[in-house]
Backbone atoms as SQL, in Angstrom:
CREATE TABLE atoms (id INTEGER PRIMARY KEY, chain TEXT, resi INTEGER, resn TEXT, atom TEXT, x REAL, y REAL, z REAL);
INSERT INTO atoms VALUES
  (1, 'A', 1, 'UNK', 'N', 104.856, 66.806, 127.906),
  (2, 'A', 1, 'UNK', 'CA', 105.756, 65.764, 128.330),
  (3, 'A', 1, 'UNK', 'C', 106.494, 65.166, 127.137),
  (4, 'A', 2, 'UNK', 'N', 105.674, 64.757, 126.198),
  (5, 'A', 2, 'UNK', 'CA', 106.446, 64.481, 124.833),
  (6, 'A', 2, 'UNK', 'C', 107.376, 65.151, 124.311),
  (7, 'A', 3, 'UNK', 'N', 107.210, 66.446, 123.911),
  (8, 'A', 3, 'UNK', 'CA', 108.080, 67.483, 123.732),
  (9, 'A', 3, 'UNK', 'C', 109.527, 67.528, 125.049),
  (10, 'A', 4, 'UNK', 'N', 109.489, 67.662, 125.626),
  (11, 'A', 4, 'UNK', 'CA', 110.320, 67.552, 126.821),
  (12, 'A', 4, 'UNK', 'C', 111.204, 66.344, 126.641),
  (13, 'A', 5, 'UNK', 'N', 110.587, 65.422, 126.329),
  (14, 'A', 5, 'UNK', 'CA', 110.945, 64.098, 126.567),
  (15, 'A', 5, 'UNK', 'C', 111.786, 63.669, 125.156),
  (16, 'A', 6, 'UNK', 'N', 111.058, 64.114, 123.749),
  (17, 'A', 6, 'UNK', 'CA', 112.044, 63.976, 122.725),
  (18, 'A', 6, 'UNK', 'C', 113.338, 65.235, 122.560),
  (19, 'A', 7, 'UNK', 'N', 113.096, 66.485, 122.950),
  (20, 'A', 7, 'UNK', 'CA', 114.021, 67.349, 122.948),
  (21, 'A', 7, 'UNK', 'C', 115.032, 67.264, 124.011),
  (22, 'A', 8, 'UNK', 'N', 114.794, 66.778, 124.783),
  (23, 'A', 8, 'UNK', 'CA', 116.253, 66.957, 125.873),
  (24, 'A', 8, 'UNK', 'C', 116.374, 65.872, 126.693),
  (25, 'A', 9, 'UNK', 'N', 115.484, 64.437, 126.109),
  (26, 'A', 9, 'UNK', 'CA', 115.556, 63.310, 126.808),
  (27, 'A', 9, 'UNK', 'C', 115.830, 63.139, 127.922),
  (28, 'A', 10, 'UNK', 'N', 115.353, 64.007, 129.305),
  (29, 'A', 10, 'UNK', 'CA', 114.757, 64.050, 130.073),
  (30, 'A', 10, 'UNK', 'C', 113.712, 63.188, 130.976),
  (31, 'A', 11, 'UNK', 'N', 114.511, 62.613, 132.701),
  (32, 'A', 11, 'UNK', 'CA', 113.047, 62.030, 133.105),
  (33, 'A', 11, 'UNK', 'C', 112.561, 63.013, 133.529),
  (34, 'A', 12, 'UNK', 'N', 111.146, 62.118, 133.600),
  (35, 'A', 12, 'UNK', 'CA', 109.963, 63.147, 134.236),
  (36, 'A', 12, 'UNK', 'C', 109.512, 62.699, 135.561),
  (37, 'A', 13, 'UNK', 'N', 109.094, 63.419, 136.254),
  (38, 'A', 13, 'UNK', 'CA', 108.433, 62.833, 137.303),
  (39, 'A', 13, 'UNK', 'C', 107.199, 63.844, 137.623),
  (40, 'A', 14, 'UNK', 'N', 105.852, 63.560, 138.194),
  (41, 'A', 14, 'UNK', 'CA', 104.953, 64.342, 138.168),
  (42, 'A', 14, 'UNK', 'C', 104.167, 63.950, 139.646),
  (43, 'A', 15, 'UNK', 'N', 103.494, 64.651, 140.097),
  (44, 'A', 15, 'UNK', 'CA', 102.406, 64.381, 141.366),
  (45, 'A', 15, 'UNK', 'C', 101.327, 64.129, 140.422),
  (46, 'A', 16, 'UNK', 'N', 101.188, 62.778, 140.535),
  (47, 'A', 16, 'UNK', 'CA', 99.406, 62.188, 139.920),
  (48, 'A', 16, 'UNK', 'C', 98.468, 62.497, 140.142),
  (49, 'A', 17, 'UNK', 'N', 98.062, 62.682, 141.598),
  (50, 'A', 17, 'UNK', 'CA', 97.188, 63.571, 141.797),
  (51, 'A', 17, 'UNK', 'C', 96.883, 65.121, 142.068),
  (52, 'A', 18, 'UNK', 'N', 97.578, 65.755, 141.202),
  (53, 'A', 18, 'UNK', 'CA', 97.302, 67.272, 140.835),
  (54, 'A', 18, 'UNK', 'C', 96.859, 67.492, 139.801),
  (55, 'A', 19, 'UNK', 'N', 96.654, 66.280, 138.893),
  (56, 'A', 19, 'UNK', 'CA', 95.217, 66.531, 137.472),
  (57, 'A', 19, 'UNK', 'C', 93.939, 66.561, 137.901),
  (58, 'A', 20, 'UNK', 'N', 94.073, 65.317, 139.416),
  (59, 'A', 20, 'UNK', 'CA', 92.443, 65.226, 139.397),
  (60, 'A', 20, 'UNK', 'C', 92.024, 66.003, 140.726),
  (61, 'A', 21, 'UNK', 'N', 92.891, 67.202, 141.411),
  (62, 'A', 21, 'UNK', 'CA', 92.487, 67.734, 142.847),
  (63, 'A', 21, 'UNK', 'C', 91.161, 68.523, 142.638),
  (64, 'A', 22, 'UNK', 'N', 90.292, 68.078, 143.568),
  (65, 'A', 22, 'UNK', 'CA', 89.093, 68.881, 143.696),
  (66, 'A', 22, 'UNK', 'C', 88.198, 68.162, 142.518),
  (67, 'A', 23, 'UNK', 'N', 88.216, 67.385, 142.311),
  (68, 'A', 23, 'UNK', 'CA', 87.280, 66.412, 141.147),
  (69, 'A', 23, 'UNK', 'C', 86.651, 65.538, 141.706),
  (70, 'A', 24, 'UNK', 'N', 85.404, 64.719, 141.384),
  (71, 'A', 24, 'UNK', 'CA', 85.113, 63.500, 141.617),
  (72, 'A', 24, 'UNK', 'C', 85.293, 62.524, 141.170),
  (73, 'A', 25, 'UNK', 'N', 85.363, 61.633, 141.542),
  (74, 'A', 25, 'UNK', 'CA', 86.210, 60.131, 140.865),
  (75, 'A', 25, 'UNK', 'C', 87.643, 60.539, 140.656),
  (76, 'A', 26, 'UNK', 'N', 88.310, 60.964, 141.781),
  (77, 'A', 26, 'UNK', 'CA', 89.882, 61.139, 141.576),
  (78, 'A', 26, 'UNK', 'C', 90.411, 59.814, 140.971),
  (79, 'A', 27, 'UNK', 'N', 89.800, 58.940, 141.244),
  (80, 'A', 27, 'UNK', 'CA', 90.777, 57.575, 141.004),
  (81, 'A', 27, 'UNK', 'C', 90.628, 57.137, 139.864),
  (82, 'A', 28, 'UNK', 'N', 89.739, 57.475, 139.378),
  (83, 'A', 28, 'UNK', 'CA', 89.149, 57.079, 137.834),
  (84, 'A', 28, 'UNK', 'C', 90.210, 57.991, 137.268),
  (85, 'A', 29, 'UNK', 'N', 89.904, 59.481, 137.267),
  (86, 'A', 29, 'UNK', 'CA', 91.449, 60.076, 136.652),
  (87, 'A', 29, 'UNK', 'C', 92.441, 59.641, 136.671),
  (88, 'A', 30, 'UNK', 'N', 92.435, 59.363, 137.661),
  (89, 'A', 30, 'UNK', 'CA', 94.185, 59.134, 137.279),
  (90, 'A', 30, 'UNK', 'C', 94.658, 57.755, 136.948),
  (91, 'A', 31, 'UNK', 'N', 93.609, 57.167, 137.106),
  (92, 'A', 31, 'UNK', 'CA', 93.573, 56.052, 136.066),
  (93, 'A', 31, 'UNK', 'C', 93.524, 56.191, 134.869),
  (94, 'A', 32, 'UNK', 'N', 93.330, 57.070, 134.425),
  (95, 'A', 32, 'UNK', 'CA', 93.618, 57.473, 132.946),
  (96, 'A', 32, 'UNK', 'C', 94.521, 58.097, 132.506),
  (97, 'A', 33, 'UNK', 'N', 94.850, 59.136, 133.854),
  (98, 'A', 33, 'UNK', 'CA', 96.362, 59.893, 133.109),
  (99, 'A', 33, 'UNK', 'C', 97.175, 59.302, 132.940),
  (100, 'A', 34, 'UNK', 'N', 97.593, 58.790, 133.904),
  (101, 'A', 34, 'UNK', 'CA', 99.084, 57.737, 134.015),
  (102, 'A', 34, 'UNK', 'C', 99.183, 56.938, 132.975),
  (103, 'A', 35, 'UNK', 'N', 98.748, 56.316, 132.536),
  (104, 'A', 35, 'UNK', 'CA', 98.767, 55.636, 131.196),
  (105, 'A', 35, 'UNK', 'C', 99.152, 56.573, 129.904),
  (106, 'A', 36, 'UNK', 'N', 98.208, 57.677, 130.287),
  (107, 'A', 36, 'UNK', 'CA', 98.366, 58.853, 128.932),
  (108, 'A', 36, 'UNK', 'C', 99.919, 59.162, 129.163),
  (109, 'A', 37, 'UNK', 'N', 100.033, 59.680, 130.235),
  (110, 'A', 37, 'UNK', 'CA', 101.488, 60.259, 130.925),
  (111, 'A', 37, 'UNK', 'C', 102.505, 58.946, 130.604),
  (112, 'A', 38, 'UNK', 'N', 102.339, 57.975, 130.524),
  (113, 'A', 38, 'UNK', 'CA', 103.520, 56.975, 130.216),
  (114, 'A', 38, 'UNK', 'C', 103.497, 57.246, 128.978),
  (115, 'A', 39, 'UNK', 'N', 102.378, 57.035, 127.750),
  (116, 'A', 39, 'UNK', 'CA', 102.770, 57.437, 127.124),
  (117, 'A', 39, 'UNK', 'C', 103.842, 58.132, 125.972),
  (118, 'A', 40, 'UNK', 'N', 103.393, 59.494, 126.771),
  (119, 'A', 40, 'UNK', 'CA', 104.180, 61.238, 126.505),
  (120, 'A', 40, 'UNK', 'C', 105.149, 61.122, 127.073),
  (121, 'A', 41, 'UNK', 'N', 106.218, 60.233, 128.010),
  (122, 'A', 41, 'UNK', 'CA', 107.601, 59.850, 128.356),
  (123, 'A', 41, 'UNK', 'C', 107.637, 60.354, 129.720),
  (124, 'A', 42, 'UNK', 'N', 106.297, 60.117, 130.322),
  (125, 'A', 42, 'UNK', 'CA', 106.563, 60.112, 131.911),
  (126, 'A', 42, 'UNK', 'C', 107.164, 58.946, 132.334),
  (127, 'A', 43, 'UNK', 'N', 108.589, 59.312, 133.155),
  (128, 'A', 43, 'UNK', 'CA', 109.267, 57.916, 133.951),
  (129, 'A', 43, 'UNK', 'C', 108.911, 57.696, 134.784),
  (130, 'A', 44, 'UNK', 'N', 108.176, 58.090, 135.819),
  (131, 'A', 44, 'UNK', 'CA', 108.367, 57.912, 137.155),
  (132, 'A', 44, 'UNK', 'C', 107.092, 59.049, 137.402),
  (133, 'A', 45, 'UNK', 'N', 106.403, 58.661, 138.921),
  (134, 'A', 45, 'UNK', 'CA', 104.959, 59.765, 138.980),
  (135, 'A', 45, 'UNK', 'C', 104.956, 59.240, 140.556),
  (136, 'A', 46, 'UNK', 'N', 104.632, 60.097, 141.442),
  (137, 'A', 46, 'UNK', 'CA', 104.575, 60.328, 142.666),
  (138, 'A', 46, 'UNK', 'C', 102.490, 59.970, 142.884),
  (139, 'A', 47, 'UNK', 'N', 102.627, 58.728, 143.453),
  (140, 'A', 47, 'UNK', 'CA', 101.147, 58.619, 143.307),
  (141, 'A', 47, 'UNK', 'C', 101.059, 57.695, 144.577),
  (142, 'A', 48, 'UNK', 'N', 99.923, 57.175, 145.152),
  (143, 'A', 48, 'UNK', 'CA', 99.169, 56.901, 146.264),
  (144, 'A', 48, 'UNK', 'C', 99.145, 55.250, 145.667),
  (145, 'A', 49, 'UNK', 'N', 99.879, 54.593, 145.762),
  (146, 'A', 49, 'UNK', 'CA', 100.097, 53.116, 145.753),
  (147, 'A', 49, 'UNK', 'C', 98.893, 52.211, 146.754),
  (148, 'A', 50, 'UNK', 'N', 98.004, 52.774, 147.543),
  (149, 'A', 50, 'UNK', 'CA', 97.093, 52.421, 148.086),
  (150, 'A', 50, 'UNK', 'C', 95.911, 52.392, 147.215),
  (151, 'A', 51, 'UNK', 'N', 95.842, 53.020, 146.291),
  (152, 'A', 51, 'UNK', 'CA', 94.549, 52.739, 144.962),
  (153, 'A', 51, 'UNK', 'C', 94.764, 52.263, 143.656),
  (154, 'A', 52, 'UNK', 'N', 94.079, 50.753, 144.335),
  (155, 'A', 52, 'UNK', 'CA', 94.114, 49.840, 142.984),
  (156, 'A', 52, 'UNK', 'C', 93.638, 49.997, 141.798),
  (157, 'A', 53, 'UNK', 'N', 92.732, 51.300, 141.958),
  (158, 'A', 53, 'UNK', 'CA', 92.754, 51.073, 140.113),
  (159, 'A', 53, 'UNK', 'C', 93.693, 52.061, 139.671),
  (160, 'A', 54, 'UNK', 'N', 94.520, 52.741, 140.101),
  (161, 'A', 54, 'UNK', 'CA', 95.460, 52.855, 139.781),
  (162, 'A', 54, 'UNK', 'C', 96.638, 52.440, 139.820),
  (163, 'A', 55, 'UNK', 'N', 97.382, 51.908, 140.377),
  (164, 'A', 55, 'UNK', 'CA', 98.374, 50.340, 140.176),
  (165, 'A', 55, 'UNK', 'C', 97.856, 49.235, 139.317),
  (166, 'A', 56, 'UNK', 'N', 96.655, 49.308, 139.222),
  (167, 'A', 56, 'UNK', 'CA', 96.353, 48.347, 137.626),
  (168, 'A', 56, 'UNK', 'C', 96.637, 48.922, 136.442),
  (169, 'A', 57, 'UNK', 'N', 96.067, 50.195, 136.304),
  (170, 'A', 57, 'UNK', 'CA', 96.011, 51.098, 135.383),
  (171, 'A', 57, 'UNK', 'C', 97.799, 51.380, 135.084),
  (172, 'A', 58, 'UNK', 'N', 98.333, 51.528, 135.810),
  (173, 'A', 58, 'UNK', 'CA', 99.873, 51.157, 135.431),
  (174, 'A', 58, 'UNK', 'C', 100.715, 50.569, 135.267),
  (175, 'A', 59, 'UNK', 'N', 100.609, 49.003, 135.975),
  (176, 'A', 59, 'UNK', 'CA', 101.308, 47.878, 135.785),
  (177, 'A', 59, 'UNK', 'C', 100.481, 47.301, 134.082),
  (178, 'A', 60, 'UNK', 'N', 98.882, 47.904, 133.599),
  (179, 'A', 60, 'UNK', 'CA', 98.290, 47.319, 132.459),
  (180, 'A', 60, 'UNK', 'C', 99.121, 48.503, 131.236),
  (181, 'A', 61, 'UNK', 'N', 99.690, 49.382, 131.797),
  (182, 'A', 61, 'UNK', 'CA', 99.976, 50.313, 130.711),
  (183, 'A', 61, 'UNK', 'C', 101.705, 50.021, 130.671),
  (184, 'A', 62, 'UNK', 'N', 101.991, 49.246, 131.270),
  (185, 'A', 62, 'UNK', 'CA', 103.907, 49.125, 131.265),
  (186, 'A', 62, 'UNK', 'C', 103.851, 47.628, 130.758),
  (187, 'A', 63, 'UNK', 'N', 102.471, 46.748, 130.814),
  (188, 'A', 63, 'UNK', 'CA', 102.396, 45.559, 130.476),
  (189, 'A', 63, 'UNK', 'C', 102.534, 45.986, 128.518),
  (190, 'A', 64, 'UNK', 'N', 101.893, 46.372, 128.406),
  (191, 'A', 64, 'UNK', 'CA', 101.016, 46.484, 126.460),
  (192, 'A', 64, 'UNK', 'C', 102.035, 46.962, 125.544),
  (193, 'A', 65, 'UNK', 'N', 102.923, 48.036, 126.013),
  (194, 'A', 65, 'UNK', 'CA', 104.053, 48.741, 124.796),
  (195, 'A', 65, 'UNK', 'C', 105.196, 47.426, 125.007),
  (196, 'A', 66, 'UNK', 'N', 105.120, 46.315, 126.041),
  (197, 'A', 66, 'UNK', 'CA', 106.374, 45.517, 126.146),
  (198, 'A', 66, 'UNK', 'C', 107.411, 45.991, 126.982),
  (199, 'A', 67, 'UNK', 'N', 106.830, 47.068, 127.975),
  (200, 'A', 67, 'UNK', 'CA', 107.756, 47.060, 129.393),
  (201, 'A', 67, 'UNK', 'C', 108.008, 46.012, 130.404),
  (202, 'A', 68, 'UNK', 'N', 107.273, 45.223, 130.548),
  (203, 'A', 68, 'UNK', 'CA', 106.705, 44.453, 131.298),
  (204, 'A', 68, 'UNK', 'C', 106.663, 43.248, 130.664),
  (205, 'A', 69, 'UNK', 'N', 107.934, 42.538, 130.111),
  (206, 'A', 69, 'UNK', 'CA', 108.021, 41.138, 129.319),
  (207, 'A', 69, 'UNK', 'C', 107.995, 40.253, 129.673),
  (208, 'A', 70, 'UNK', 'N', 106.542, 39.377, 128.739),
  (209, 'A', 70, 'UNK', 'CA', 105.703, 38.606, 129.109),
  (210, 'A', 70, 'UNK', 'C', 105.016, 38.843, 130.528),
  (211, 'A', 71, 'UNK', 'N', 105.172, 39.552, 131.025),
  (212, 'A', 71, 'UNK', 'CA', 103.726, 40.244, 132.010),
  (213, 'A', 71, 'UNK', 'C', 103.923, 39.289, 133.173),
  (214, 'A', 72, 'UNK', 'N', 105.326, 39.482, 133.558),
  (215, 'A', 72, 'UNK', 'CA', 105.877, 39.006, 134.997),
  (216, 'A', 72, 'UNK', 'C', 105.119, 39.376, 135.834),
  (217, 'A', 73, 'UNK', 'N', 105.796, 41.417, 135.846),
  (218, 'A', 73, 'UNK', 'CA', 105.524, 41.949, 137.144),
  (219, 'A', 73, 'UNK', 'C', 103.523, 41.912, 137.554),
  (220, 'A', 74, 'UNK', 'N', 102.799, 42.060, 136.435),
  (221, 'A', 74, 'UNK', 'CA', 101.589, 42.049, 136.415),
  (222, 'A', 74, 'UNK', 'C', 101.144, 40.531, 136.888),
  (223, 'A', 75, 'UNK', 'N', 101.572, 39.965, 136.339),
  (224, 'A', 75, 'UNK', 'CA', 100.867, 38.420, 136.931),
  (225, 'A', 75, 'UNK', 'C', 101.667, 38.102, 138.610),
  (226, 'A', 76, 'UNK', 'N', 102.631, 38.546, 139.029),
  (227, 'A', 76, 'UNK', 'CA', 103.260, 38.173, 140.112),
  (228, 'A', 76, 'UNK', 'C', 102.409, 39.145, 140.975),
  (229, 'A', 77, 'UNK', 'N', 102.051, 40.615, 140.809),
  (230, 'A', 77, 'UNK', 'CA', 100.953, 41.462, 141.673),
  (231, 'A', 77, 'UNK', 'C', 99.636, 40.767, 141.370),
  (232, 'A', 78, 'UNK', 'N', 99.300, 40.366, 140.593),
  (233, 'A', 78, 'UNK', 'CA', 97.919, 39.382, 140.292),
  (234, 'A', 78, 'UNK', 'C', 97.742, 38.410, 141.700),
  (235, 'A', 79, 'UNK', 'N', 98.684, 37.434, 141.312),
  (236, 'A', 79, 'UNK', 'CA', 98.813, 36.213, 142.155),
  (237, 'A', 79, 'UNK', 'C', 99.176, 36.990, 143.635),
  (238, 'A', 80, 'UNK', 'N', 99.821, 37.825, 144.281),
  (239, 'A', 80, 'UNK', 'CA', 99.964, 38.083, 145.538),
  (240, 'A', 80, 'UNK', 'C', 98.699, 38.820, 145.775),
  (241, 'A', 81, 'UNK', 'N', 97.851, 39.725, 145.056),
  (242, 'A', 81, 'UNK', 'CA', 96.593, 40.143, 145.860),
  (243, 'A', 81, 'UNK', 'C', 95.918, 38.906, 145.305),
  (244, 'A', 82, 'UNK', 'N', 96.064, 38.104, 145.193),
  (245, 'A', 82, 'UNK', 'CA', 94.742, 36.681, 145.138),
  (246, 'A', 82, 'UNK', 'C', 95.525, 36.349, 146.366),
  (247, 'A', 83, 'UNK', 'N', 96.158, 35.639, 146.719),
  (248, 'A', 83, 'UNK', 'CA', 96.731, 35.081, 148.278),
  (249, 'A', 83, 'UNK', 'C', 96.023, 36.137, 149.273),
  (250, 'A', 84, 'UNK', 'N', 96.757, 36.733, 148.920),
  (251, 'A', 84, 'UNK', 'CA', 95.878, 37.880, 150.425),
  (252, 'A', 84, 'UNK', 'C', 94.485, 38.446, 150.520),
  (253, 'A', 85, 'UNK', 'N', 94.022, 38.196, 149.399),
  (254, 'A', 85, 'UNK', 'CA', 92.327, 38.082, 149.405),
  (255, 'A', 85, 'UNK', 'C', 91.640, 37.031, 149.826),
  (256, 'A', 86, 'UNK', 'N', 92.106, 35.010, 149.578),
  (257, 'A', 86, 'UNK', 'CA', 92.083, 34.278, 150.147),
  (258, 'A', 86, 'UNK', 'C', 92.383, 34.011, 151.544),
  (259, 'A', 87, 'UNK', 'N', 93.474, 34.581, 152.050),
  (260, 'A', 87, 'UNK', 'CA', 94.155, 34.392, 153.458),
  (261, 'A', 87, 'UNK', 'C', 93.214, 35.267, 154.013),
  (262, 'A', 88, 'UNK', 'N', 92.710, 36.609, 153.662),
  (263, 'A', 88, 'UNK', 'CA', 91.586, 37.454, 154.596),
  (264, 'A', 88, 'UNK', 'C', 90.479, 36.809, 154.605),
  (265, 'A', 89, 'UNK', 'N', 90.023, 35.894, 153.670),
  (266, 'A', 89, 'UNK', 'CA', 88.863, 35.264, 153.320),
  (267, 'A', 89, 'UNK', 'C', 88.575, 33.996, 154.575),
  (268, 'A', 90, 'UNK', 'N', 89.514, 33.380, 155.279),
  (269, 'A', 90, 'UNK', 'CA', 90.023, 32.270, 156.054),
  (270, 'A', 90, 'UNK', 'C', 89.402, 32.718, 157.478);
């Protein structure tokens, strides 16, 4: 992806879960790639927005290089799954 990404500045886009098919702890993987994969100049990744540790694992990896200034989008997904964890809680 790096290579790709400095030679012909190129987006990328990838299926996230085709590192971890047929594995256990899919979610743990790809909680790790995606971060690696942002990295190496992945833009964009076709992934299952229904697993939170992966939407953490990516909103925490677009937060740290300074994508994510002062850590809007991360604290605004923070604060809306606290409301709706409270409101289910009711």
């Amino acid at each position: 992806m790096r290579r790709i990404r400095e030679e012909f500045g190129v987006n990328m886009t990838c299926g996230a879960s085709n590192v971890s098919f047929g594995m256990p702890a899919r979610h743990a993987l790809g909680s790790a790639f995606l971060p690696m994969a942002m990295t190496a100049g992945l833009t964009s990744a076709i992934m299952d927005t229904r697993t939170p540790e992966i939407v953490e694992a990516v909103k925490a990896a677009d937060l740290l290089p300074g994508h994510d200034e002062w850590g809007g989008s991360r604290i605004a997904a923070h604060r809306a799954r606290r409301a709706k964890e409270a409101a289910a809680a009711q």
